[in-house]
LUMLUMLO-75323 format. One line per 3 residues: number of its first residue (from 0); their letters; for each residue x negated, y negated, z of N, C-alpha, C. Coordinates in Angstrom, 3 decimals, padded with zeros to 6 digits. Example, Ala and Ser with C-alpha at 12.3 -4.5 7.8 and 13.67 -1.06 7.14 Angstrom:
! residues 2
0) AS) -013.190,005.690,007.800,-012.300,004.500,007.800,-013.200,003.300,007.800  -012.850,002.250,007.080,-013.670,001.060,007.140,-012.900,-000.030,007.870
***
This chain:
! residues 100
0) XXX) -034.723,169.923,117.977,-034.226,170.535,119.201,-033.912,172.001,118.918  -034.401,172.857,119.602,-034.333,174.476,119.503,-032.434,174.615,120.414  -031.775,175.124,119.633,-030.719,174.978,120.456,-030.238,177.065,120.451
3) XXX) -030.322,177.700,121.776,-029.834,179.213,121.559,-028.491,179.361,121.818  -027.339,179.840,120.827,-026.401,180.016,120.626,-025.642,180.817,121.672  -026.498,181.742,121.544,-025.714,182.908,122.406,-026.871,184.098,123.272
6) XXX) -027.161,184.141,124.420,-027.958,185.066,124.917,-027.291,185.928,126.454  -026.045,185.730,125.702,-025.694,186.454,127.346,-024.920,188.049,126.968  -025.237,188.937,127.405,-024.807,190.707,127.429,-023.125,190.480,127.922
9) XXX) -022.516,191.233,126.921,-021.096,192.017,127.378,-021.230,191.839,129.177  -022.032,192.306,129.696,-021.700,192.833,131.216,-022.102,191.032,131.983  -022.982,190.615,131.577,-022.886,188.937,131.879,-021.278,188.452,131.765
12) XXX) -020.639,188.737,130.639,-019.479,187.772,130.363,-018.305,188.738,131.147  -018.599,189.458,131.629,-017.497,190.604,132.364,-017.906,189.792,133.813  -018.919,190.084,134.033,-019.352,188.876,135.750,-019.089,187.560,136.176
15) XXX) -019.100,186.710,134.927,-018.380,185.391,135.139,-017.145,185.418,135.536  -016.306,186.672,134.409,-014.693,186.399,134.360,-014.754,186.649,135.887  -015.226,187.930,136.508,-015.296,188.811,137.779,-015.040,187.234,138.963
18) XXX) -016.086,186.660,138.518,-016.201,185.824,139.518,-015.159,184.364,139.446  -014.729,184.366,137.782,-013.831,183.307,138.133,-012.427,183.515,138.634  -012.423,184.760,138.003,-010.973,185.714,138.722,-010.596,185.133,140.266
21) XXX) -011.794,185.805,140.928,-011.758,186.074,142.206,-012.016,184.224,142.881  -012.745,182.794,142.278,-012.355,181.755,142.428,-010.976,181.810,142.792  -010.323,182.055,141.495,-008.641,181.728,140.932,-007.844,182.121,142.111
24) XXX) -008.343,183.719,142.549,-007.470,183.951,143.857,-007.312,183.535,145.224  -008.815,183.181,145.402,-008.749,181.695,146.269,-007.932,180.449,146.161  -008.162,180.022,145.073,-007.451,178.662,144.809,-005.762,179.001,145.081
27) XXX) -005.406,180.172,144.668,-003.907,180.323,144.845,-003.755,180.632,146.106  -004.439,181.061,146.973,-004.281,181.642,148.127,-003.873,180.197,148.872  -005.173,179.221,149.012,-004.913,177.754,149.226,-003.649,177.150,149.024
30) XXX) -003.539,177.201,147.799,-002.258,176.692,147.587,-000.921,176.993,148.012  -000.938,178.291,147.860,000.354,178.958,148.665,000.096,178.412,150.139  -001.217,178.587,150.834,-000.830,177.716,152.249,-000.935,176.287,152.978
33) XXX) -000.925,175.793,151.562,-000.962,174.391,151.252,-002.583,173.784,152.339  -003.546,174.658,151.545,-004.214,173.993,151.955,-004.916,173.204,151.305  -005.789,172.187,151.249,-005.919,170.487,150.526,-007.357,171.779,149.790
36) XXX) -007.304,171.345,148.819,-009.167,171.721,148.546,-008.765,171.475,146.607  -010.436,171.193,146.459,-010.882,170.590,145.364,-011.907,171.767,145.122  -012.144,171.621,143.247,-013.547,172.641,143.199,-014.247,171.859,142.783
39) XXX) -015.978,172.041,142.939,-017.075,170.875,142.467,-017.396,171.443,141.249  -017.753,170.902,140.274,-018.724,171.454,139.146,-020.555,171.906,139.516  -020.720,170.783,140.662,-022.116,170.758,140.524,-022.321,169.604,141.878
42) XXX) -023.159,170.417,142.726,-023.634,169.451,143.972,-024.898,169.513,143.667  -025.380,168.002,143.963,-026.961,168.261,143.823,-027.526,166.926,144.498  -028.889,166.701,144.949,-029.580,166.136,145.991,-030.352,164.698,144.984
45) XXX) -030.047,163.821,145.313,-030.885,162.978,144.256,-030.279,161.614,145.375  -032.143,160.784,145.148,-032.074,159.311,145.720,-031.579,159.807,147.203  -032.064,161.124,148.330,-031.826,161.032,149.084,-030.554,161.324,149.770
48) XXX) -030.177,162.101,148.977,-028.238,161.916,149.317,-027.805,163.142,148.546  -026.641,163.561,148.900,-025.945,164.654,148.221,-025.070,164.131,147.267  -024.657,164.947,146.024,-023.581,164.346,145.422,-022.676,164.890,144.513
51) XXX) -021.909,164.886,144.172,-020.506,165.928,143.989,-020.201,164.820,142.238  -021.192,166.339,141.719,-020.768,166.281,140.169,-019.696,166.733,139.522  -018.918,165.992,138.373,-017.782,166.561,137.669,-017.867,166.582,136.489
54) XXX) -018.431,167.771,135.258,-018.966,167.603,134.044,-017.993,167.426,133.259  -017.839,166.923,132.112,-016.450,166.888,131.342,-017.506,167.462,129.971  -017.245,168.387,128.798,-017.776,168.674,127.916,-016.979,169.008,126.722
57) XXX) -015.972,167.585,126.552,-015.149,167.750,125.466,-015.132,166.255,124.677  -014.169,166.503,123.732,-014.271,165.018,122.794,-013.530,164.298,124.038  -013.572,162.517,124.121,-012.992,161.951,124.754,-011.531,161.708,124.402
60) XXX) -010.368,161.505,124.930,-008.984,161.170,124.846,-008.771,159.838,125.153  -007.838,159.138,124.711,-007.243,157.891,124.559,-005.913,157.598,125.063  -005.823,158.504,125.847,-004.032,158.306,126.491,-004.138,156.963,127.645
63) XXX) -003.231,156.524,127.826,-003.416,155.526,128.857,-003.685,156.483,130.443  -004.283,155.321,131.255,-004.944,153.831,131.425,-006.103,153.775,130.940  -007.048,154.942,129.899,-008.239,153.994,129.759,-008.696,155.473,128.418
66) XXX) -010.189,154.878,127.647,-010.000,156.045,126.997,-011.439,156.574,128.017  -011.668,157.769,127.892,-012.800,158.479,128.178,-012.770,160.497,128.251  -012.908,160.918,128.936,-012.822,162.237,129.561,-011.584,162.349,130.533
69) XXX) -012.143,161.851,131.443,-010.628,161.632,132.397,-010.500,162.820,133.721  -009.895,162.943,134.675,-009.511,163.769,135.413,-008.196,162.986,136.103  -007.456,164.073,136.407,-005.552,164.136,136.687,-006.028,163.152,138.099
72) XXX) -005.182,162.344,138.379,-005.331,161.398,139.624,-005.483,162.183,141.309  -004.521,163.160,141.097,-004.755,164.335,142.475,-006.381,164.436,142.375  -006.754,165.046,141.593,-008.295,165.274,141.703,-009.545,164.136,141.872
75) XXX) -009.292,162.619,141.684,-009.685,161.549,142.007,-009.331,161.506,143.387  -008.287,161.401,143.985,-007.576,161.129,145.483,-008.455,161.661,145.905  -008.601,163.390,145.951,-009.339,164.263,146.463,-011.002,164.018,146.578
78) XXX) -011.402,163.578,145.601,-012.588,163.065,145.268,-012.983,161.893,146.156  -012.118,161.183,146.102,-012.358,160.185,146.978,-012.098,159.908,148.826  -011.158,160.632,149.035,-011.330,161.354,150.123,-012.376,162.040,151.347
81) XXX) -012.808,163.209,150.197,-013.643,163.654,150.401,-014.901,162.565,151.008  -015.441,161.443,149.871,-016.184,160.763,150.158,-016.307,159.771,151.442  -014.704,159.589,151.523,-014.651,158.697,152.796,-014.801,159.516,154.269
84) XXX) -014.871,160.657,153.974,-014.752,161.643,155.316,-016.340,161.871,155.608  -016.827,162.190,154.096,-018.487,162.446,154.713,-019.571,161.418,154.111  -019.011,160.865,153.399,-020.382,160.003,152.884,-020.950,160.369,151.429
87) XXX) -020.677,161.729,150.993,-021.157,162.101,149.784,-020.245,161.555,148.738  -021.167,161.179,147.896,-020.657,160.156,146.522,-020.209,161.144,145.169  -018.825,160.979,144.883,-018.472,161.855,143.662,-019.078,160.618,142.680
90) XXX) -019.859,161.838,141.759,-019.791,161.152,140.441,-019.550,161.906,139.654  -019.490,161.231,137.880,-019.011,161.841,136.903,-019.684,161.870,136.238  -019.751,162.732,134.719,-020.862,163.076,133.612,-019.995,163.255,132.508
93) XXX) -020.177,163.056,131.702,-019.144,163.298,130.027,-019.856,163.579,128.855  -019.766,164.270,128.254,-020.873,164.875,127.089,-019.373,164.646,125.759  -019.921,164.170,124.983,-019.276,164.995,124.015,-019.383,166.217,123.001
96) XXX) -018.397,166.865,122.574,-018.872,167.460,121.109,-019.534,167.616,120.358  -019.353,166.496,120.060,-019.956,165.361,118.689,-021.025,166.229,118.566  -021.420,166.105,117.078,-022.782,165.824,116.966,-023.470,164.936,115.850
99) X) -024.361,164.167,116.681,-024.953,162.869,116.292,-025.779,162.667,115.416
***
């Protein structure tokens, strides 16, 4: 497997922050007016249907109720919610670390 480490310019990694910044000030903005909202990792079209990806790309944890990746229960509620309002199916993805 050809794996490339690193190919992104100073001014690439200045545009992400740019843009996650300006996410962040959204999300607080929301919050201060208590409004409900979730962020997706990844929407994408498969089997006909839309669907609301959540990548996890760390070692798995073992805290109770179960071991895996995990996400905080607010963000499940939300997740699920969501689904009952429109029909689109959250799913999940978990990678680890590791290497095999």
């Amino acid at each position: 497997m050809n794996i490339q480490l690193w190919s992104h310019t100073l001014n690439d990694i200045l545009k992400l922050i740019q843009g996650m910044l300006g996410e962040e000030n959204i999300r607080n903005e929301f919050k201060k007016r208590e409004i409900p909202h979730f962020q997706v990792d990844l929407i994408f079209y498969h089997d006909e249907k839309y669907k609301l990806a959540e990548i996890k790309k760390q070692e798995p944890f073992e805290p109770p109720p179960f071991m895996g990746h995990g996400l905080p229960i607010w963000q499940i509620d939300a997740r699920l919610l969501f689904y009952a309002r429109t029909g689109v199916e959250p799913v999940g993805a978990g990678h680890s670390q590791q290497v095999h």
